[in-house]
C-alpha positions as a LaTeX table, in Angstrom:
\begin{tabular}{lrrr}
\hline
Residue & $x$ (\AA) & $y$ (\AA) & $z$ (\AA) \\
\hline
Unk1 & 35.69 & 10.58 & $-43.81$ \\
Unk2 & 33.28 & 11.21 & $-46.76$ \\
Unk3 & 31.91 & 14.24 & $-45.47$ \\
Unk4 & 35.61 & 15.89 & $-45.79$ \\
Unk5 & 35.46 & 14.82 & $-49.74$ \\
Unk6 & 31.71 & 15.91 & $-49.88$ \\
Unk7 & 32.56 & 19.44 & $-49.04$ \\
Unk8 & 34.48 & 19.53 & $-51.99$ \\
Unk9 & 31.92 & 18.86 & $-54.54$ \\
Unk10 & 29.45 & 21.48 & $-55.47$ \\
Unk11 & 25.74 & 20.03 & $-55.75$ \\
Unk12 & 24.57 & 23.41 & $-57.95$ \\
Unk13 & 27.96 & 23.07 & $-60.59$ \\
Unk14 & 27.72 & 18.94 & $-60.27$ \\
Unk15 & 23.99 & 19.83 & $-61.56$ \\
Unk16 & 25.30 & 22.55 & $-64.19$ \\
Unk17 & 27.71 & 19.87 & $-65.65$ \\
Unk18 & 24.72 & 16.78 & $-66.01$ \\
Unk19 & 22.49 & 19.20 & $-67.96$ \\
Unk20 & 25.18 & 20.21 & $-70.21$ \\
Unk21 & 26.94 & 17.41 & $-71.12$ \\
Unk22 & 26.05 & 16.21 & $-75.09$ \\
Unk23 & 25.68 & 13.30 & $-77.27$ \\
Unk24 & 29.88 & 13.55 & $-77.78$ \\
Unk25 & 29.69 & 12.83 & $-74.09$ \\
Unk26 & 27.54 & 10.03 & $-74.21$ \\
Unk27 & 29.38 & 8.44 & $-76.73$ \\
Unk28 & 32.46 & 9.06 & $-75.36$ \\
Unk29 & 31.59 & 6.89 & $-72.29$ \\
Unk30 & 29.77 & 4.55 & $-73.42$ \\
Unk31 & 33.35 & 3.94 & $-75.72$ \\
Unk32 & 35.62 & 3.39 & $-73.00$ \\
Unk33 & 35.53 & 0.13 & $-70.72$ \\
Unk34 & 36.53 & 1.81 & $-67.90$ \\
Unk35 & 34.14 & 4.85 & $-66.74$ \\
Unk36 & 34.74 & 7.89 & $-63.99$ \\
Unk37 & 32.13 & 9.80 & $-62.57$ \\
Unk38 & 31.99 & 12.53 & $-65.24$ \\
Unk39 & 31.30 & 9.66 & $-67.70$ \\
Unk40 & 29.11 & 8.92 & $-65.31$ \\
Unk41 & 27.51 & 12.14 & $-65.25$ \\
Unk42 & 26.98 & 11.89 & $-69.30$ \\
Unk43 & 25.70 & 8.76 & $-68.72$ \\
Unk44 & 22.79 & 9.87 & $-66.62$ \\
Unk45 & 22.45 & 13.54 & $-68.42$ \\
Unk46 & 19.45 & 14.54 & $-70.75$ \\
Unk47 & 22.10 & 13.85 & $-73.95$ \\
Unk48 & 21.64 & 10.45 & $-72.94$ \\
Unk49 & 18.18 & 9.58 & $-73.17$ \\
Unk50 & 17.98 & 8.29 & $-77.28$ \\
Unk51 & 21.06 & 6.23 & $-76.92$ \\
Unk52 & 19.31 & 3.80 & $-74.22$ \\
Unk53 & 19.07 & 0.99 & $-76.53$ \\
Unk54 & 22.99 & 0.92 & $-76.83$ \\
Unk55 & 23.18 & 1.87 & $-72.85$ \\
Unk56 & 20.93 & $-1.48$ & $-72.49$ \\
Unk57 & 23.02 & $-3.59$ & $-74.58$ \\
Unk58 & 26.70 & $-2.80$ & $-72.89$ \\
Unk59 & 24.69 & $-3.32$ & $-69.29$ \\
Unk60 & 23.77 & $-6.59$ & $-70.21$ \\
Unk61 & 27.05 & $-7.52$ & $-71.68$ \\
Unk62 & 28.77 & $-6.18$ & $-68.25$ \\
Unk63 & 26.43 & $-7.81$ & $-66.26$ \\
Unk64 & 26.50 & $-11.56$ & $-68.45$ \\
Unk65 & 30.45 & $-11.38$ & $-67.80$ \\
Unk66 & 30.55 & $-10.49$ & $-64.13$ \\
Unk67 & 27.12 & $-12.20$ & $-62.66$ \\
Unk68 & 26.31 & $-14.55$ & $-65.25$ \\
Unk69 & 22.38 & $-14.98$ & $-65.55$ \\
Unk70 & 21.72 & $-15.31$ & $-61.75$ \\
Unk71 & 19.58 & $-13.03$ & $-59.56$ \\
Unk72 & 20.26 & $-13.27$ & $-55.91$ \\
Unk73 & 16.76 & $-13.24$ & $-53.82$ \\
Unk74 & 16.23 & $-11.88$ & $-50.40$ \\
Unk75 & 13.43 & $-10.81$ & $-48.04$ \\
Unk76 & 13.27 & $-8.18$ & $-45.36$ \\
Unk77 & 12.21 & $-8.63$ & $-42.31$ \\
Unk78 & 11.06 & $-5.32$ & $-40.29$ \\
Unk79 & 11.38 & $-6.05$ & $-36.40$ \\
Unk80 & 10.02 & $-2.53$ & $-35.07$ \\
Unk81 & 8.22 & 0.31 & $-36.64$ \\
Unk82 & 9.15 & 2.37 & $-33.32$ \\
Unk83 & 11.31 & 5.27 & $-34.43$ \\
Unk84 & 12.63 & 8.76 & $-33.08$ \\
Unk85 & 12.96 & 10.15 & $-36.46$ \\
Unk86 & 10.94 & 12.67 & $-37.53$ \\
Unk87 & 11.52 & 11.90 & $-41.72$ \\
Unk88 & 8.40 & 13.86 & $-44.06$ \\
Unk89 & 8.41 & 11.32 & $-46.18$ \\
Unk90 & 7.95 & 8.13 & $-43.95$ \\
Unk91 & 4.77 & 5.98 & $-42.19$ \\
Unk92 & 7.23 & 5.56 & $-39.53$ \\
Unk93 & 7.40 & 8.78 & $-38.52$ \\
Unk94 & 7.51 & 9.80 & $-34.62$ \\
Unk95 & 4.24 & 11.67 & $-34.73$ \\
Unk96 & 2.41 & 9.70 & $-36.73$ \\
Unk97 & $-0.21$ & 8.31 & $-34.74$ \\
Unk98 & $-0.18$ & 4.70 & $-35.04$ \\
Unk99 & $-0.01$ & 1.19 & $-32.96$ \\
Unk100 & 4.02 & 0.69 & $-32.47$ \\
Unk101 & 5.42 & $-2.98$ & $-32.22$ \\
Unk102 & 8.69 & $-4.31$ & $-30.82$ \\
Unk103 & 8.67 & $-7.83$ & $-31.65$ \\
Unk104 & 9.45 & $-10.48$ & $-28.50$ \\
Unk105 & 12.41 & $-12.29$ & $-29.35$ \\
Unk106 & 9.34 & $-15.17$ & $-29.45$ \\
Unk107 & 7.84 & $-13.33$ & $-32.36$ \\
Unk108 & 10.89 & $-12.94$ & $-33.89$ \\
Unk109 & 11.86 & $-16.98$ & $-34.38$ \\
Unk110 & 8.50 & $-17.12$ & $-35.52$ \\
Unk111 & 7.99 & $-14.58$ & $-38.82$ \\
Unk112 & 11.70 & $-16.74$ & $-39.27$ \\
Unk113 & 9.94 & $-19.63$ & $-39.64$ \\
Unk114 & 7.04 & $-18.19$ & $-41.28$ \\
Unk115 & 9.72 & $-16.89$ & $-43.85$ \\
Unk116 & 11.18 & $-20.05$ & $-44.59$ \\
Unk117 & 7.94 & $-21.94$ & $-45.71$ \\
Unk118 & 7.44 & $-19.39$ & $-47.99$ \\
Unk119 & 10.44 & $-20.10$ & $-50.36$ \\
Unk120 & 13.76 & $-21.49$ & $-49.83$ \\
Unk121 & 15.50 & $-17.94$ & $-48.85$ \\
Unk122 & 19.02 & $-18.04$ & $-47.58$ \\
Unk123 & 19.22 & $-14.21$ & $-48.08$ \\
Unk124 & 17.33 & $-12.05$ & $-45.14$ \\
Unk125 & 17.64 & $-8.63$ & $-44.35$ \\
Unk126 & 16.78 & $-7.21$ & $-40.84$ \\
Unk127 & 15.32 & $-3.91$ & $-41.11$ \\
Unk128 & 13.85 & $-1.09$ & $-37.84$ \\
Unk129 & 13.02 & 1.79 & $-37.37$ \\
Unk130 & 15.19 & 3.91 & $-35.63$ \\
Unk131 & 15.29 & 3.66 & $-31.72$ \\
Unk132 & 18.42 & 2.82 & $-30.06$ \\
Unk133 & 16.74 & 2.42 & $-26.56$ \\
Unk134 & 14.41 & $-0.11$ & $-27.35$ \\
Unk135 & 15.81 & $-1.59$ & $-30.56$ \\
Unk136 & 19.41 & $-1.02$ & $-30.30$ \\
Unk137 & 22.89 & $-3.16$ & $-30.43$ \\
Unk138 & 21.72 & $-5.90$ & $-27.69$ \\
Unk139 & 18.66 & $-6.31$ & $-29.25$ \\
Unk140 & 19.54 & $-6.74$ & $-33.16$ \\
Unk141 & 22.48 & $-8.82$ & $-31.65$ \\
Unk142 & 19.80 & $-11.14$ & $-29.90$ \\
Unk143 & 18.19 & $-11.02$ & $-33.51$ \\
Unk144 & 20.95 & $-12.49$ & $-35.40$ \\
Unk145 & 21.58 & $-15.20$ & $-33.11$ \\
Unk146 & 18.02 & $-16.47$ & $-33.62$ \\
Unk147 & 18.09 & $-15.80$ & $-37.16$ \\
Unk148 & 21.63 & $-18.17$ & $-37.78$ \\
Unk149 & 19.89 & $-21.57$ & $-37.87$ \\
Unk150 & 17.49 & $-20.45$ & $-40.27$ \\
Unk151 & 19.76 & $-18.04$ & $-42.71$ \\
Unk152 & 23.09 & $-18.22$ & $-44.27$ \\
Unk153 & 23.72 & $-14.68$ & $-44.77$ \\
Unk154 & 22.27 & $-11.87$ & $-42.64$ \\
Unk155 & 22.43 & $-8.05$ & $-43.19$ \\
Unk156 & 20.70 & $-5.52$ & $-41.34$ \\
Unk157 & 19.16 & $-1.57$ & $-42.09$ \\
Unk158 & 18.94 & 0.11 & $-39.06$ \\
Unk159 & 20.11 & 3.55 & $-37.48$ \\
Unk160 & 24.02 & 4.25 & $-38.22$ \\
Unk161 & 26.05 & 3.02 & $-35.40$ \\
Unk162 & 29.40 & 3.10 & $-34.14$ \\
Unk163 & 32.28 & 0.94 & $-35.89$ \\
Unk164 & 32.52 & $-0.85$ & $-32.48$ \\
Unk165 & 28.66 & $-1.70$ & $-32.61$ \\
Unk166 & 29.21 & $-2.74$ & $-36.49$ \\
Unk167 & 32.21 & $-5.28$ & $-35.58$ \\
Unk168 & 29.99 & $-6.26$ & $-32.29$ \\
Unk169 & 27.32 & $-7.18$ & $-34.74$ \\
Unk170 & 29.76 & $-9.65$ & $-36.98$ \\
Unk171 & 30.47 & $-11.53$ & $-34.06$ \\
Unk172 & 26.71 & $-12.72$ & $-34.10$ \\
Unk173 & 26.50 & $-13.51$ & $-37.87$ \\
Unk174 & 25.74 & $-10.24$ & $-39.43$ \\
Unk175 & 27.66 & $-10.26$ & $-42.95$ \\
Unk176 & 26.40 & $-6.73$ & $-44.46$ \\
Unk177 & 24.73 & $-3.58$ & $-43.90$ \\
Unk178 & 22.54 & $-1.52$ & $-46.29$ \\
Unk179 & 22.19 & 2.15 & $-45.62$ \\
Unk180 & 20.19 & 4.76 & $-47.54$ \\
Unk181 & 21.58 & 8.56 & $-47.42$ \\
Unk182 & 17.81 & 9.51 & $-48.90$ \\
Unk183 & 20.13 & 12.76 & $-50.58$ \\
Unk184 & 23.09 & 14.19 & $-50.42$ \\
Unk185 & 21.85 & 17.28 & $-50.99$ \\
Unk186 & 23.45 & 18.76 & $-47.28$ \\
Unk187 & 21.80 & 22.11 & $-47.69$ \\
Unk188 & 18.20 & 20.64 & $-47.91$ \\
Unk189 & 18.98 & 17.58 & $-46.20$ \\
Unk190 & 17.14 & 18.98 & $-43.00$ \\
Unk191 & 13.89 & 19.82 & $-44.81$ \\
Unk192 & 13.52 & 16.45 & $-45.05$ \\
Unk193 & 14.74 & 15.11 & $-41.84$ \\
Unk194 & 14.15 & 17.51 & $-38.79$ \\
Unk195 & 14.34 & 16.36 & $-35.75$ \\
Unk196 & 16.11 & 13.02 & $-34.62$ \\
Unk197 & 19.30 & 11.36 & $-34.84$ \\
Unk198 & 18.89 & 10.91 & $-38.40$ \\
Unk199 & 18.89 & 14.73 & $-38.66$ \\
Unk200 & 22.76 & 15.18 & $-38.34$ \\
Unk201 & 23.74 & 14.52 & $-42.25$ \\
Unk202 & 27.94 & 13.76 & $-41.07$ \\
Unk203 & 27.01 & 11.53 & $-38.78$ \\
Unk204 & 24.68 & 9.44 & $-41.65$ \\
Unk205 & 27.00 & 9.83 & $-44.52$ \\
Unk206 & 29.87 & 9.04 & $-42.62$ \\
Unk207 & 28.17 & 5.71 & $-40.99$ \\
Unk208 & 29.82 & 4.00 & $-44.43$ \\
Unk209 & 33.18 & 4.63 & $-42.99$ \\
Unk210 & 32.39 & 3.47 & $-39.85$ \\
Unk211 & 31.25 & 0.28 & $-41.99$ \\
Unk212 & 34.12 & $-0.03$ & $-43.56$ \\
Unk213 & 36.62 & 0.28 & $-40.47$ \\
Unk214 & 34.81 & $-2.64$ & $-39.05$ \\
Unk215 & 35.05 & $-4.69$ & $-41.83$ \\
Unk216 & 32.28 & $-5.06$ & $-42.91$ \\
Unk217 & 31.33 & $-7.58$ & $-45.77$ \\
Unk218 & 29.07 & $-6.35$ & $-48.18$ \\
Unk219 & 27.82 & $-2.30$ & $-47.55$ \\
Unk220 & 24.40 & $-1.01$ & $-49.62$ \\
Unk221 & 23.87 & 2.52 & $-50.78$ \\
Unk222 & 20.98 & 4.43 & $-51.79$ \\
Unk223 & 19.21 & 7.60 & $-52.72$ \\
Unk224 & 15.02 & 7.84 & $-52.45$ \\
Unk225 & 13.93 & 9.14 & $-55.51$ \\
Unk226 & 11.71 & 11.72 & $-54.75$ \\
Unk227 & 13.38 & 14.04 & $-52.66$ \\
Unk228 & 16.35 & 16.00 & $-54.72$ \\
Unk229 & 17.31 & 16.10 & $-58.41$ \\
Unk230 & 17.73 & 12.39 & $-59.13$ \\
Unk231 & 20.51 & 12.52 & $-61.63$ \\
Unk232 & 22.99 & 15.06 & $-59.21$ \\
Unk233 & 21.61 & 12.92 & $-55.89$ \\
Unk234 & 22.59 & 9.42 & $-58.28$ \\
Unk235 & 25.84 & 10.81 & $-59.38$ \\
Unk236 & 27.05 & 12.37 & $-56.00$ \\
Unk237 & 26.49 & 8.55 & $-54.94$ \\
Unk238 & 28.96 & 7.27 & $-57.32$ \\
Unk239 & 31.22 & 10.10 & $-55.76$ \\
Unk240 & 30.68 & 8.19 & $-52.55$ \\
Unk241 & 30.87 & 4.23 & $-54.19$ \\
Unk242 & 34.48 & 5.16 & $-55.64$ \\
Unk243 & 35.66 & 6.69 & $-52.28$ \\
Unk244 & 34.65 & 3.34 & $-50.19$ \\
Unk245 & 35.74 & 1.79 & $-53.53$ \\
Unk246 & 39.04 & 3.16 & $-52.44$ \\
Unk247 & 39.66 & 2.83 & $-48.89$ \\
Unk248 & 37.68 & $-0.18$ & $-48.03$ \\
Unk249 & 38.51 & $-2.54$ & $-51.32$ \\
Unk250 & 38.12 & $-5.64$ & $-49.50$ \\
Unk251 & 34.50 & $-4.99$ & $-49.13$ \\
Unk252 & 31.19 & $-5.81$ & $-52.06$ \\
Unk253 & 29.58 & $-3.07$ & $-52.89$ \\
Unk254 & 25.49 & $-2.87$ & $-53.76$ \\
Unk255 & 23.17 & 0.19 & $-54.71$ \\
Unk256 & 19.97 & 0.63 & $-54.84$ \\
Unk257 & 17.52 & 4.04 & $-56.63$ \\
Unk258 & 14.05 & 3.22 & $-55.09$ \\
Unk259 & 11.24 & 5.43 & $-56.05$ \\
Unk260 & 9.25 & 7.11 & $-53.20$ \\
Unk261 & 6.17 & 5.03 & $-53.01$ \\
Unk262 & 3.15 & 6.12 & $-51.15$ \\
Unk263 & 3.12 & 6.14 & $-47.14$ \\
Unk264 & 0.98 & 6.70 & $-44.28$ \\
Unk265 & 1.03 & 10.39 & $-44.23$ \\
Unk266 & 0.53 & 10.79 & $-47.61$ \\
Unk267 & 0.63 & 14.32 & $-47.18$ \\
Unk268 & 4.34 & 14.88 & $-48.21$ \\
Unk269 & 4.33 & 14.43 & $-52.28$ \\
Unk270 & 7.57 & 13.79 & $-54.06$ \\
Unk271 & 9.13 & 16.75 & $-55.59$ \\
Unk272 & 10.48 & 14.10 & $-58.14$ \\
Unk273 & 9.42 & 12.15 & $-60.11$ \\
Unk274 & 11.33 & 9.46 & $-62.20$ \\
Unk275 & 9.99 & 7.78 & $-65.42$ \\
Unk276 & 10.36 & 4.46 & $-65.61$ \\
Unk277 & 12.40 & 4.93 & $-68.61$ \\
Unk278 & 14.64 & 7.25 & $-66.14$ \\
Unk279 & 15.09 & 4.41 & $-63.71$ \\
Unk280 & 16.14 & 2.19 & $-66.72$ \\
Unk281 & 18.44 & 4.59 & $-67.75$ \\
Unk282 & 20.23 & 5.03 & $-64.43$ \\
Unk283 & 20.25 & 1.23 & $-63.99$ \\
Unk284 & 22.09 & 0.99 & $-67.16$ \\
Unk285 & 24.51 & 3.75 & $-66.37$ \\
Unk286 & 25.39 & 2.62 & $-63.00$ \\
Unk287 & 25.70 & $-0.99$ & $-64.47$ \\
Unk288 & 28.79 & 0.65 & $-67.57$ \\
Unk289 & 29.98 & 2.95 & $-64.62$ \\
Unk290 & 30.55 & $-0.05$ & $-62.34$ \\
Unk291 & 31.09 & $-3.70$ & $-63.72$ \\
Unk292 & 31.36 & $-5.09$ & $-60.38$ \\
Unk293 & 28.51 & $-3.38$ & $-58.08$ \\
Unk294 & 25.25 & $-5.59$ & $-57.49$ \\
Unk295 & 22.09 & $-3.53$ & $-58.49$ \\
Unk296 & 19.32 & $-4.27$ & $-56.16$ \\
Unk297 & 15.51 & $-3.45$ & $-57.09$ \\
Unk298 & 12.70 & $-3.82$ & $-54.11$ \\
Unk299 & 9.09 & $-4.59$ & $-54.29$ \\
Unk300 & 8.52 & $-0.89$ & $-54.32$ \\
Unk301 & 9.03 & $-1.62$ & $-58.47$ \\
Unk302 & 6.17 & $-3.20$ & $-60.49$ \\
Unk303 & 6.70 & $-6.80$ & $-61.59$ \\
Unk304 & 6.98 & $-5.87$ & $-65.23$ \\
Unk305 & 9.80 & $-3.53$ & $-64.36$ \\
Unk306 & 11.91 & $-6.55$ & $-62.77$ \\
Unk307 & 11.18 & $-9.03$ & $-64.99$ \\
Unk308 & 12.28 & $-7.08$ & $-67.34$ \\
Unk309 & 15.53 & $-5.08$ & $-65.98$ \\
Unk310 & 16.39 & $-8.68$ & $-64.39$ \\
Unk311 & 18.43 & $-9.11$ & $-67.89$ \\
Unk312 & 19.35 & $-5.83$ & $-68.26$ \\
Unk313 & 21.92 & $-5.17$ & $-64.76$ \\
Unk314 & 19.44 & $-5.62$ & $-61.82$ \\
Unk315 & 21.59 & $-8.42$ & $-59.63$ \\
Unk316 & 19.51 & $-8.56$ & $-56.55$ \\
Unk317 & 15.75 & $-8.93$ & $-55.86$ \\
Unk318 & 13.28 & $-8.98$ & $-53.04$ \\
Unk319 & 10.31 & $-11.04$ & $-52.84$ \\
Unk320 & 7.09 & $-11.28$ & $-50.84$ \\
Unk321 & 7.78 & $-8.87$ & $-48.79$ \\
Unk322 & 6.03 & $-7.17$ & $-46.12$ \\
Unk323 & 6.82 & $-3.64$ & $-44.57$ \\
Unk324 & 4.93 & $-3.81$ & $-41.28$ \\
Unk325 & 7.04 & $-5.35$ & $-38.77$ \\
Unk326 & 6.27 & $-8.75$ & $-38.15$ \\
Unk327 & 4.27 & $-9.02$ & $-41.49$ \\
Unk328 & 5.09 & $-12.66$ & $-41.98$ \\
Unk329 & 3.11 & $-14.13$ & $-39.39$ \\
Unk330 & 2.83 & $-11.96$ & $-35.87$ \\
Unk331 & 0.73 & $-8.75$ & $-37.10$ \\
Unk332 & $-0.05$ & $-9.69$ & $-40.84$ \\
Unk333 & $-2.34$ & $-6.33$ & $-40.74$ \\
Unk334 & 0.15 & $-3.90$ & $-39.25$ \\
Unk335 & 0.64 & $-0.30$ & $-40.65$ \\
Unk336 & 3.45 & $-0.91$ & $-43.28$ \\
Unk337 & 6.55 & 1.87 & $-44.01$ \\
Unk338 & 5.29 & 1.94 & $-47.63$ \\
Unk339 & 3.20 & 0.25 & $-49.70$ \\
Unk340 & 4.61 & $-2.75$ & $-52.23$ \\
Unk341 & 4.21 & $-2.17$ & $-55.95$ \\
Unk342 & 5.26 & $-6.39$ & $-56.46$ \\
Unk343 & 2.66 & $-8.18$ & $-54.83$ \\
Unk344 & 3.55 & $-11.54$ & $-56.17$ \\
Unk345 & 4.80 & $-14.81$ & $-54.30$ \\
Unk346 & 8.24 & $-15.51$ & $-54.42$ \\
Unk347 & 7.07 & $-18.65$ & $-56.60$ \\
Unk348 & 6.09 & $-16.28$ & $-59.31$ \\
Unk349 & 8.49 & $-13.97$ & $-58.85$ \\
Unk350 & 10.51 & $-17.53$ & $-59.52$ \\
Unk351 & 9.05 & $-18.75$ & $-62.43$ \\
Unk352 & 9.24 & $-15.38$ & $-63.68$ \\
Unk353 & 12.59 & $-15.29$ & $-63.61$ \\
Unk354 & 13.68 & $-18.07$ & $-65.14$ \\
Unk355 & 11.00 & $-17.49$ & $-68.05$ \\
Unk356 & 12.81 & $-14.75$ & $-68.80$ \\
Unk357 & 15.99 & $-16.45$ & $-68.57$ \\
Unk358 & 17.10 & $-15.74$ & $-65.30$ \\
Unk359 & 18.58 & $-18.20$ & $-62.67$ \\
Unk360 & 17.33 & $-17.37$ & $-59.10$ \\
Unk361 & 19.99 & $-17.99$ & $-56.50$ \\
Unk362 & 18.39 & $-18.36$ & $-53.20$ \\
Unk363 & 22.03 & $-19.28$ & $-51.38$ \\
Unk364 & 25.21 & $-16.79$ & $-52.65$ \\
Unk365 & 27.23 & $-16.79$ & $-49.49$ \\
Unk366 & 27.95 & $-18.52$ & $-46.42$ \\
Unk367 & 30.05 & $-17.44$ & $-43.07$ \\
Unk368 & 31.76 & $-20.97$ & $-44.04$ \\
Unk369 & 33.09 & $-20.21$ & $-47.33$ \\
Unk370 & 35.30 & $-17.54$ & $-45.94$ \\
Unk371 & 37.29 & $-20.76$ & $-43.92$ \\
Unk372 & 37.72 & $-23.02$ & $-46.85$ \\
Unk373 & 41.38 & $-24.66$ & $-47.07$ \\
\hline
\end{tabular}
């Protein structure tokens, strides 16, 4: 498991060796065309900052060979904003006081529909807040099944579960899972998350094995920017991609660095913050790091920040999105998880695309190409 490895890697000396790597460093990755994590490290480092024209320019070329110009478009779908958790940082949070919804399986079919005469998506992600009673494995298995005649591919991001509950779930269509560890910072881990299942740190990072084991399809990773040191919480994440890299190879890997956007109880502020030259720059080195890995940026980022990273290693989008659960067409007013930077239709987001070159790919995978003869 993870966790094991994890205990062997210092977050205070992986944090001594990011600040003090220099420009040798920097060029010494970006030389080689196969990177480790202490290129990596350079890669993210300080030293690296004046060579992101060069950084942009090897992410583009590594992205061009292994994606072409396509950028695959989803849209998530949030089902419940009930939740046990007790995270600072969230609008979700248990003691927030707020209306909580648990859509019928009624309401459900219908923000599907609602979704699909917005734009041709293929691509949906399922997404709750965390409470196993009311919203656990029988209910986002009843979701799936009603979500098959209207998607092709269907991942969920909901509370870790057991690798029994994770191959349960691919029996009803579910191809991938996307999971944010928020930090891997285990000491201050718990400052952050208190109370609630999502409070035990092994049993979170460790819900990527569990992925794996089941065989999962495609697994996404994440850190929220915000809470630790972004370039040690990045970097212990490419730790973790090489690991799964490792022991589940038959799985596709994504990642995703969203910046902490404002919430309901606005009264936690970020002890981070990234630039948006920062999140280029850990775009880029993620991209030379890892040829292979699709880069995913939300609606949390502005629309000039995707249009413009779209060419530059950013492989996956979301568009139109809502955050309150059944935003599409049940409770378009609901409290949302966080507010969207992107407020554009996916018809813009479309034509923006493709003005700047892009393709948008609103089909990449299908249960049935896994059967072909």
């Amino acid at each position: 498991m993870f966790s094991e490895e994890l205990e062997k890697i210092s977050w205070e000396e992986t944090t001594e060796a990011i600040y003090s790597k220099t420009e040798s460093d920097v060029l010494r990755a970006l030389g080689k065309s196969h990177c480790d994590v202490n290129d990596f490290m350079a890669l993210v480092s300080p030293a690296a900052e004046k060579y992101l024209e060069p950084m942009a320019r090897l992410s583009r070329k590594y992205t061009e060979e292994r994606f072409g110009k396509t950028v695959s478009m989803f849209i998530p779908l949030y089902l419940t904003n009930s939740c046990t958790n007790s995270c600072v940082y969230c609008g979700f949070h248990i003691s927030n006081p707020m209306a909580r919804t648990i859509l019928t399986p009624e309401e459900i079919e219908n923000e599907y529909k609602a979704i699909k005469k917005l734009a041709p998506f293929e691509n949906l992600l399922i997404v709750t807040g965390e409470n196993p009673a009311k919203a656990g494995v029988p209910y986002l298995a009843k979701a799936l099944d009603l979500a098959k005649p209207y998607f092709s591919n269907l991942k969920i991001e909901v509370m870790p579960l057991k690798t029994e509950e994770y191959a349960e779930l691919t029996k009803h269509g579910m191809n991938g899972v996307i999971c944010f560890q928020e930090t891997y910072n285990k000491v201050r881990y718990n400052v952050y998350h208190p109370r609630g299942m999502k409070s035990k740190f092994e049993w979170r990072v460790n819900g990527f094995d569990r992925m794996g084991q089941a065989g999962v399809h495609s697994i996404g990773m994440g850190v929220l920017i915000g809470l630790e040191d972004w370039r040690t919480d990045v970097t212990m994440m490419a730790y973790h991609l090489r690991y799964l890299q490792k022991h589940y190879w038959k799985t596709k890997y994504s990642v995703n660095f969203p910046r902490m956007r404002p919430a309901e109880n606005e009264g936690f502020q970020p002890n981070v913050i990234m630039s948006d030259k920062e999140l280029a720059q850990v775009t880029f080195a993620m991209r030379i790091f890892d040829h292979d890995v699709d880069i995913s940026y939300s609606t949390r980022e502005p629309a000039y920040i995707r249009d413009h990273m779209a060419s530059l290693g950013v492989t996956t989008m979301s568009a139109e999105s809502k955050t309150e659960p059944g935003g599409y067409y049940t409770y378009p007013q609901a409290l949302e998880q966080f507010h969207i930077s992107d407020d554009r239709t996916a018809g813009e987001v479309e034509c923006a695309l493709k003005a700047a070159g892009r393709e948008p790919v609103w089909k990449d995978w299908d249960a049935s190409f896994d059967f072909v003869k």
